[in-house]
DOMAR-467357 format. One line per 2 residues: number of its first residue (from 1); for each residue z, x, y of N, C-alpha, C. Coordinates in nm, 4 decimals. Layout:
// DOMAR-467357
NUM = Z X Y Z X Y Z X Y  ...;
//
This chain:
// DOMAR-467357
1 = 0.0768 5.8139 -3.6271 0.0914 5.9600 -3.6236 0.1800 5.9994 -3.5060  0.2977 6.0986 -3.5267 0.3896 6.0723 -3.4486 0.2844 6.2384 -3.3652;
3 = 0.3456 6.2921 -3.2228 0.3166 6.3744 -3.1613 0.3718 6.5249 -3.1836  0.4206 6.5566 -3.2935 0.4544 6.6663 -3.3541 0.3486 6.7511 -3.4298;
5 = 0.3465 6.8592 -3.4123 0.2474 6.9825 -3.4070 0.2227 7.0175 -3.5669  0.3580 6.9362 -3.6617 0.3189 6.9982 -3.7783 0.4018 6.9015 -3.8735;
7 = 0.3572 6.9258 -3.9994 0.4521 6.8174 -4.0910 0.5170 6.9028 -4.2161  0.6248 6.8868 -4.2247 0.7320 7.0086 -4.3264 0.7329 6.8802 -4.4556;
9 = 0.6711 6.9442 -4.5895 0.6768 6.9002 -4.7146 0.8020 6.9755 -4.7642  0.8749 6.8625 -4.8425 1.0242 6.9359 -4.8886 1.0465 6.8530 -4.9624;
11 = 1.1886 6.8857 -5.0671 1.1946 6.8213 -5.1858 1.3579 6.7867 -5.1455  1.4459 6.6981 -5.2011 1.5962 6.6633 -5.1409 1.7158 6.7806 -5.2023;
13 = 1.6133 6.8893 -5.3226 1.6989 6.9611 -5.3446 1.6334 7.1018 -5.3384  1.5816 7.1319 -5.2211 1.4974 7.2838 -5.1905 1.6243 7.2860 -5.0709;
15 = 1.6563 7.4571 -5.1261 1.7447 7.4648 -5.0297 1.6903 7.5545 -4.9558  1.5938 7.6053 -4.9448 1.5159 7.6819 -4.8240 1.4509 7.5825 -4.7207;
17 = 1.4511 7.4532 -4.7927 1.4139 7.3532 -4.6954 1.5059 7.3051 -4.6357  1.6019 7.3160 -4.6626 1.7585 7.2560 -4.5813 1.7444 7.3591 -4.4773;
19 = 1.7678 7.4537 -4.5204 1.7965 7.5590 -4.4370 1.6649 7.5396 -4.3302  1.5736 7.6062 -4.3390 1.4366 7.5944 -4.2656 1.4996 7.4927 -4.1240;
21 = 1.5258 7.3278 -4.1959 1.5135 7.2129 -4.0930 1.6337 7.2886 -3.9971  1.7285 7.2908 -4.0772 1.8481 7.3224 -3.9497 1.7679 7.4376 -3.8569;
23 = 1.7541 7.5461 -3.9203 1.6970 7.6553 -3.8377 1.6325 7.6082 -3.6625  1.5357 7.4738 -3.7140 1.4264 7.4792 -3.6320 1.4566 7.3358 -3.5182;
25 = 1.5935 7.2843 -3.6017 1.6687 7.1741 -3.5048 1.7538 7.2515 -3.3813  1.8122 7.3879 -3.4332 1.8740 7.4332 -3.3607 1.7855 7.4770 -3.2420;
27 = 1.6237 7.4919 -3.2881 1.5291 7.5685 -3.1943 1.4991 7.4654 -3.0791  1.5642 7.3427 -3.1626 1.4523 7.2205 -3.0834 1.3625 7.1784 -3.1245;
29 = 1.3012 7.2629 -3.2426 1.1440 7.2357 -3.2355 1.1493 7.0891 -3.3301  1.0961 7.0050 -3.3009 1.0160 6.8509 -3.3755 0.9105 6.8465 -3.4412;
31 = 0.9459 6.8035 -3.5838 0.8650 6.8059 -3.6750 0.8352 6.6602 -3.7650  0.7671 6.6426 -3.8327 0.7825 6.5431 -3.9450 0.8206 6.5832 -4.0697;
33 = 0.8289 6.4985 -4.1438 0.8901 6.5528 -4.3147 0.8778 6.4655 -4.3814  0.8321 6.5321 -4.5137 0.7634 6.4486 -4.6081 0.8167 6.4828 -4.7223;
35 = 0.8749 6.3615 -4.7985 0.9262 6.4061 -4.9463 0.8425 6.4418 -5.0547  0.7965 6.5545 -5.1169 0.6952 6.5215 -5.1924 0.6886 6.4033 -5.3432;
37 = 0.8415 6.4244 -5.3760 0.8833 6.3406 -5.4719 0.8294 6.1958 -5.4442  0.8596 6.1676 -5.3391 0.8715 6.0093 -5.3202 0.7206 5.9382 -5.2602;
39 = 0.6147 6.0702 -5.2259 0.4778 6.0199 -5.1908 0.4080 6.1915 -5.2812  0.3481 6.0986 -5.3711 0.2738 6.1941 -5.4611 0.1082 6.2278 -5.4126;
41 = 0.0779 6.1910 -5.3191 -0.0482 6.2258 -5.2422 -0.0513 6.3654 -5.1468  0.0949 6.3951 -5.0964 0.2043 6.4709 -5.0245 0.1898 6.6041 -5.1159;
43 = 0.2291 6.5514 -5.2594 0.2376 6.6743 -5.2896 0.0920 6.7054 -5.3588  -0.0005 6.6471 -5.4101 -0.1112 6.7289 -5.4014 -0.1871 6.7716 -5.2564;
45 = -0.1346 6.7559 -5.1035 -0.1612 6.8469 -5.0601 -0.1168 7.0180 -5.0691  0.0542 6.9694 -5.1066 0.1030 7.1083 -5.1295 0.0385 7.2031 -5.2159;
47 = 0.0040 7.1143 -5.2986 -0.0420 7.1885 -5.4588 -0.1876 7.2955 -5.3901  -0.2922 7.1762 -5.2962 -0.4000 7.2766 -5.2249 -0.3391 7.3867 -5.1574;
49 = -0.2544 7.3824 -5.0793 -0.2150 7.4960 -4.9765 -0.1866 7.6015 -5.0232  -0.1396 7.5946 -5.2179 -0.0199 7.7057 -5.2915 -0.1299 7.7125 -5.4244;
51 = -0.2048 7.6764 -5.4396 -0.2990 7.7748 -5.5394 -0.2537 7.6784 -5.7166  -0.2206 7.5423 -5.6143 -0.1491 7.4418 -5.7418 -0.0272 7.4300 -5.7898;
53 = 0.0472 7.5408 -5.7224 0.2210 7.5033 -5.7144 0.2569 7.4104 -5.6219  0.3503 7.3536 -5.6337 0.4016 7.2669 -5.5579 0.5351 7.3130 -5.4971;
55 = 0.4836 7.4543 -5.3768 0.5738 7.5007 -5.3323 0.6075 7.4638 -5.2284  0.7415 7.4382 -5.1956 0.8204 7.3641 -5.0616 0.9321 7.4722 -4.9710;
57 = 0.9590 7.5048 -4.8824 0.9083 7.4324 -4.7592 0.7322 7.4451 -4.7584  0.6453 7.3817 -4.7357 0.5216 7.4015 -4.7186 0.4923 7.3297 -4.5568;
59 = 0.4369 7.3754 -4.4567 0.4208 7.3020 -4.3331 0.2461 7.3448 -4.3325  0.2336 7.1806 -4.2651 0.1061 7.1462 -4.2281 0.0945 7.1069 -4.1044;
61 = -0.0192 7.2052 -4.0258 0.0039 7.2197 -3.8686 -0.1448 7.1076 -3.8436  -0.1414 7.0801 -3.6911 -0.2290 6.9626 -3.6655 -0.3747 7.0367 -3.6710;
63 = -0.3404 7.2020 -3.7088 -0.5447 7.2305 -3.6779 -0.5864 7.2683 -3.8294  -0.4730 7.1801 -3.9564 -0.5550 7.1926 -4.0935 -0.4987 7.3499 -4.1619;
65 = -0.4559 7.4153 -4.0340 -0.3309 7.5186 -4.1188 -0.2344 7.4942 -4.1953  -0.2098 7.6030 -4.2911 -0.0788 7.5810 -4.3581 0.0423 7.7067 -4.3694;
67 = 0.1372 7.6984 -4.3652 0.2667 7.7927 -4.3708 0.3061 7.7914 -4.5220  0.3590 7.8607 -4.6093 0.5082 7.8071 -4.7106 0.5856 7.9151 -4.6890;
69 = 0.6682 7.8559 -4.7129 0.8408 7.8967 -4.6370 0.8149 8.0162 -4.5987  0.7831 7.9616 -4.3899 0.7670 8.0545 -4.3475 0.9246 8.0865 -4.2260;
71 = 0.8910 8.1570 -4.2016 1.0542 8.2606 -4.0886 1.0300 8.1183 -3.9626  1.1271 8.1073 -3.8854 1.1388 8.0513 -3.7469 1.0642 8.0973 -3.6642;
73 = 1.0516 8.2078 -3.6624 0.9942 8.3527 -3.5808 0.7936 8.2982 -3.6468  0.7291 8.3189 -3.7336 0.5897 8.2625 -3.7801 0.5734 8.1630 -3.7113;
75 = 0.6343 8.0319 -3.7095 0.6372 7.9068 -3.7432 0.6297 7.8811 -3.5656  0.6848 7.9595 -3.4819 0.6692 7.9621 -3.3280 0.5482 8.0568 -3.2490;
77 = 0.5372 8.1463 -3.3527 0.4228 8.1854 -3.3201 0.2540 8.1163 -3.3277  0.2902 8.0615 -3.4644 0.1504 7.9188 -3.5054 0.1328 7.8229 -3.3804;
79 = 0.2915 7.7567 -3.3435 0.2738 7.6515 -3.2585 0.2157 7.6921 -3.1011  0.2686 7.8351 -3.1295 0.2431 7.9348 -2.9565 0.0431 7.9097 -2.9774;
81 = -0.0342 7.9323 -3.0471 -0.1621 7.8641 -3.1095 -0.2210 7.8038 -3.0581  -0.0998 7.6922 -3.0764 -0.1777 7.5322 -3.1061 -0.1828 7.4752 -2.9882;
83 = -0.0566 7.5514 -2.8891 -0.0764 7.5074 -2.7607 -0.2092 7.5100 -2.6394;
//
């Protein structure tokens, strides 16, 4: 388990998830990422967080919270939280 505050579920062709990562590289902020395609355990967490969609960006924070495609601006406020 790496030391990052949260883990970003994304698919190789969600482009709110492209976008999202750059957003939050530019912030600095460090995350993990998980394909849901390629680990199907991944995405039935998504499926819990979204009411059984398998909606992406979906982030999973270390206190069992969840985001989907949330703003830069949310996503710093959660981690402001966790600290």
């Amino acid at each position: 388990m790496s030391d990052n505050q949260f883990t970003m579920f994304t698919t190789p062709w969600c482009g709110y998830c492209h976008r999202l990562k750059s957003q939050l590289d530019r912030e600095g902020i460090t995350f993990d990422i998980v394909d849901i395609e390629q680990q199907p355990d991944a995405a039935f967490t998504v499926e819990q967080a979204n009411g059984g969609n398998q909606t992406v960006p979906t982030l999973l924070f270390t206190d069992g919270s969840t985001l989907t495609n949330p703003s830069v601006a949310q996503i710093k406020e959660k981690l402001a939280t966790l600290s």
